[in-house]
C-alpha positions in Angstrom: -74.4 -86.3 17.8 -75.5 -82.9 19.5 -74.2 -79.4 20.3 -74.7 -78.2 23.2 -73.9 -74.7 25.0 -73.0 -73.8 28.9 -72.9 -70.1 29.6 -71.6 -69.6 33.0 -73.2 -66.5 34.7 -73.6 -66.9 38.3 -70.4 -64.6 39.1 -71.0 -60.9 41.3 -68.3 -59.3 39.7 -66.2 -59.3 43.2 -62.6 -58.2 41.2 -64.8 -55.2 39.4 -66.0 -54.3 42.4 -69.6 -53.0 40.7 -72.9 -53.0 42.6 -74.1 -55.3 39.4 -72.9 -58.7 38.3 -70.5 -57.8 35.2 -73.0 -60.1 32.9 -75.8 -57.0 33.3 -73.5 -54.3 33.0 -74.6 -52.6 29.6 -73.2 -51.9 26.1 -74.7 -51.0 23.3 -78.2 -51.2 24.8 -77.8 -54.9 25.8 -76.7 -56.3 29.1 -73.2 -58.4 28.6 -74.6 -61.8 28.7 -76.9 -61.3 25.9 -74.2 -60.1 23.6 -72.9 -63.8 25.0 -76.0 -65.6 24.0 -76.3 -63.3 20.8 -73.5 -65.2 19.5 -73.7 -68.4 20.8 -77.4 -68.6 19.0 -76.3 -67.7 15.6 -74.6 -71.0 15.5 -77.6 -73.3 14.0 -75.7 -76.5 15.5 -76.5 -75.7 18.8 -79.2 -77.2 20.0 -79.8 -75.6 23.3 -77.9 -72.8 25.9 -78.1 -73.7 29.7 -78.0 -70.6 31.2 -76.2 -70.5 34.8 -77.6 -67.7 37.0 -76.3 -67.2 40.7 -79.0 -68.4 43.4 -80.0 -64.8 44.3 -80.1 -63.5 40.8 -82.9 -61.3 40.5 -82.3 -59.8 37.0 -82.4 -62.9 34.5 -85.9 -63.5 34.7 -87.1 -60.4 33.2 -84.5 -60.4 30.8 -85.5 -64.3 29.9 -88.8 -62.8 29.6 -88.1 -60.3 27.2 -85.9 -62.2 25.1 -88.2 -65.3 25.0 -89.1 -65.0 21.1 -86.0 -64.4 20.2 -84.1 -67.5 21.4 -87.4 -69.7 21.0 -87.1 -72.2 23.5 -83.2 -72.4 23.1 -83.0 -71.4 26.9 -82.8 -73.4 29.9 -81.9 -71.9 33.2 -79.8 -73.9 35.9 -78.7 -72.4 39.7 -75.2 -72.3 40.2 -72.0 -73.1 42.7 -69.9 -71.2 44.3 -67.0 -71.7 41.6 -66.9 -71.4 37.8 -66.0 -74.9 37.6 -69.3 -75.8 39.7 -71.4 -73.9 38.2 -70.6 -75.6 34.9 -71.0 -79.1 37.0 -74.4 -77.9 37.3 -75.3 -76.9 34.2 -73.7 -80.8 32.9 -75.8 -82.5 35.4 -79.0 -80.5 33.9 -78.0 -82.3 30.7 -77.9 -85.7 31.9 -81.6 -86.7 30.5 -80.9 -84.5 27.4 -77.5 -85.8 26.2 -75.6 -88.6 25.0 -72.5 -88.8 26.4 -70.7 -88.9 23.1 -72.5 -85.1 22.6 -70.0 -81.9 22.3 -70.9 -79.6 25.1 -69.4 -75.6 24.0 -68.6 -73.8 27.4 -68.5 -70.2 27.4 -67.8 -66.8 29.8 -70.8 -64.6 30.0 -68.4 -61.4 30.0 -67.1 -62.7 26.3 -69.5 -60.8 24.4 -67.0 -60.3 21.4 -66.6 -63.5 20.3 -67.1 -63.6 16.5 -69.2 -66.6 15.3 -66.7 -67.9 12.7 -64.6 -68.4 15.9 -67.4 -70.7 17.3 -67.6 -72.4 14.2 -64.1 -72.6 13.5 -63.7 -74.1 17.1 -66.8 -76.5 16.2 -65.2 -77.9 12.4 -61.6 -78.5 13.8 -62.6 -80.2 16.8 -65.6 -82.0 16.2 -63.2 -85.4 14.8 -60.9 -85.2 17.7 -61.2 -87.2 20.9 -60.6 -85.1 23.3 -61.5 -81.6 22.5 -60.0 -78.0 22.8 -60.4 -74.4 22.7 -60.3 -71.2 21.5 -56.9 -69.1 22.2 -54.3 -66.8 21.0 -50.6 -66.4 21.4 -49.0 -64.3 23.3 -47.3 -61.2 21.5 -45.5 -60.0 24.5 -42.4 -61.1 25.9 -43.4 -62.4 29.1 -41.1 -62.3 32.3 -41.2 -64.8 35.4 -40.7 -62.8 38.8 -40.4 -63.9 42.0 -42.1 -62.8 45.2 -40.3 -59.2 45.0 -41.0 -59.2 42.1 -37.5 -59.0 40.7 -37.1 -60.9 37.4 -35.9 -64.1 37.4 -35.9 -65.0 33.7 -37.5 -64.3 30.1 -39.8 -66.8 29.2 -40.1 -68.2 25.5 -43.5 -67.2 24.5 -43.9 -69.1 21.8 -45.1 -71.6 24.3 -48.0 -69.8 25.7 -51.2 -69.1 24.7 -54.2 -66.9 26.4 -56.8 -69.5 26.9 -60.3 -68.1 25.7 -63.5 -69.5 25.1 -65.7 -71.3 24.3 -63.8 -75.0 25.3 -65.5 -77.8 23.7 -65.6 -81.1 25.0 -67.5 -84.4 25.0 -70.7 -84.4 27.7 -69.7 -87.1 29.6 -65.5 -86.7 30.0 -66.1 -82.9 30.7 -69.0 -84.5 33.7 -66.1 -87.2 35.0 -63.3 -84.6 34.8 -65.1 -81.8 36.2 -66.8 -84.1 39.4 -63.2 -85.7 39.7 -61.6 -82.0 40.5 -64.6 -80.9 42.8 -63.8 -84.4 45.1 -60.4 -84.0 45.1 -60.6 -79.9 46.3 -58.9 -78.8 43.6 -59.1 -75.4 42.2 -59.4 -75.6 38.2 -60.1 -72.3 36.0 -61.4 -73.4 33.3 -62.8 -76.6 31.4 -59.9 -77.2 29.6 -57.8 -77.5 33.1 -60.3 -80.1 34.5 -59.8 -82.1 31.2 -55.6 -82.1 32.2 -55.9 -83.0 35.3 -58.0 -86.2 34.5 -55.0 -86.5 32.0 -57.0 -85.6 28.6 -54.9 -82.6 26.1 -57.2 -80.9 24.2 -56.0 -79.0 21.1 -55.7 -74.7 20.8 -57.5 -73.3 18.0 -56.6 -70.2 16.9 -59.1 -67.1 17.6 -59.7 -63.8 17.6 -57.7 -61.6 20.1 -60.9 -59.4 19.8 -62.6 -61.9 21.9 -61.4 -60.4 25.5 -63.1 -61.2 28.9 -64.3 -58.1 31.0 -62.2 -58.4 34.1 -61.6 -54.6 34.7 -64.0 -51.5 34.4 -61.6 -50.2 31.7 -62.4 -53.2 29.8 -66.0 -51.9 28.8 -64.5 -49.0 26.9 -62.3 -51.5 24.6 -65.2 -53.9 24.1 -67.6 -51.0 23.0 -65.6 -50.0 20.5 -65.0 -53.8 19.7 -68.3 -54.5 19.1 -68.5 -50.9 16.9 -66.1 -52.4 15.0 -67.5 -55.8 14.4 -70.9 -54.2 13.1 -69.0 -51.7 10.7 -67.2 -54.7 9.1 -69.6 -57.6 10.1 -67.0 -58.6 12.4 -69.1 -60.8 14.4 -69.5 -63.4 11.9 
């Protein structure tokens, strides 16, 4: 059976507040979502990326053009919703002609670009014989408190519960389709793959990963992934 890979990118970076999606904000000479792809394409088992770009996107298609050779054909290029979890729906239902429904379909944030590719892999090897699926994560080192709407705390929570849900998720093609379509006719909000799989009453597994592999959320966050990614090619990190 195939890999497949889902890069969501149709997001305007409304909690950053920039004037550019997050996913072309710059590091290192390369827009974020090309570190993204960078490391989604090193992994040989996947057979193509379907990129999801926001309707009015006016920046991807020079970059596709420009990166054409090096991704040779890997690339397909899908409109999205107005939700994460729609714009993955979209890039699915792109797959539909492509896919068996038994395939393994990797989904992953555009604003990763620190995910090391033994991660992927990793993620692909431990997974790949289970029914359901999972994801990458990492537990949580600090103690965590729950607070109420004053925000006076109510309790200390036992951490070794939680874990920070990254990415990529991994699921089957067609389970990820029903589970994702099931949320968007029922109205509810889902923020990630992994939620959509619960809710249709599917447990996927946590695989351990890097806690390198952050999300940009926060214009602070570009400073910690720059030096991230400084670090990864001084040690050859990223693999």
């Amino acid at each position: 059976m195939a890999i497949w890979a889902v890069l969501p990118a149709a997001g305007i970076g409304r909690r950053m507040g920039s004037t550019i999606p997050k996913q072309y904000l710059t590091i290192d000479g390369a827009p974020l979502i090309l570190h993204a792809l960078r490391r989604l394409s090193a992994v040989s088992e996947i057979q193509k990326i379907i990129v999801v770009i926001h309707p009015e996107d006016n920046r991807w298609a020079k970059l596709q053009e420009s990166i054409v050779e090096e991704f040779e054909n890997r690339i397909i290029t899908v409109m999205g919703g107005a939700e994460r979890y729609q714009s993955v729906l979209n890039g699915l239902a792109a797959m539909t002609e492509l896919a068996d429904k038994d395939d393994w379909v990797l989904v992953h944030d555009a604003v990763r670009p620190c995910v090391r590719t033994s991660d992927i892999e990793n993620l692909i090897s431990k997974v790949s014989l289970h029914p359901v699926g999972g994801l990458l994560g990492s537990s949580v080192d600090n103690t965590l408190k729950k607070v109420g709407a004053d925000l006076a705390v109510i309790e200390t929570v036992d951490r070794e519960s939680y874990w920070n849900a990254l990415t990529p998720q991994m699921f089957r093609f067609a389970q990820l389709k029903e589970s994702i379509e099931a949320v968007v006719a029922s109205g509810e909000q889902v923020t990630d793959e992994a939620a959509a799989m619960e809710v249709a009453g599917f447990k996927p597994i946590m695989i351990a990963g890097s806690k390198d592999n952050i999300k940009i959320t926060h214009e602070a966050d570009l400073v910690l992934v720059s030096q991230i990614l400084k670090n990864q090619a001084s040690d050859n990190g990223s693999k």
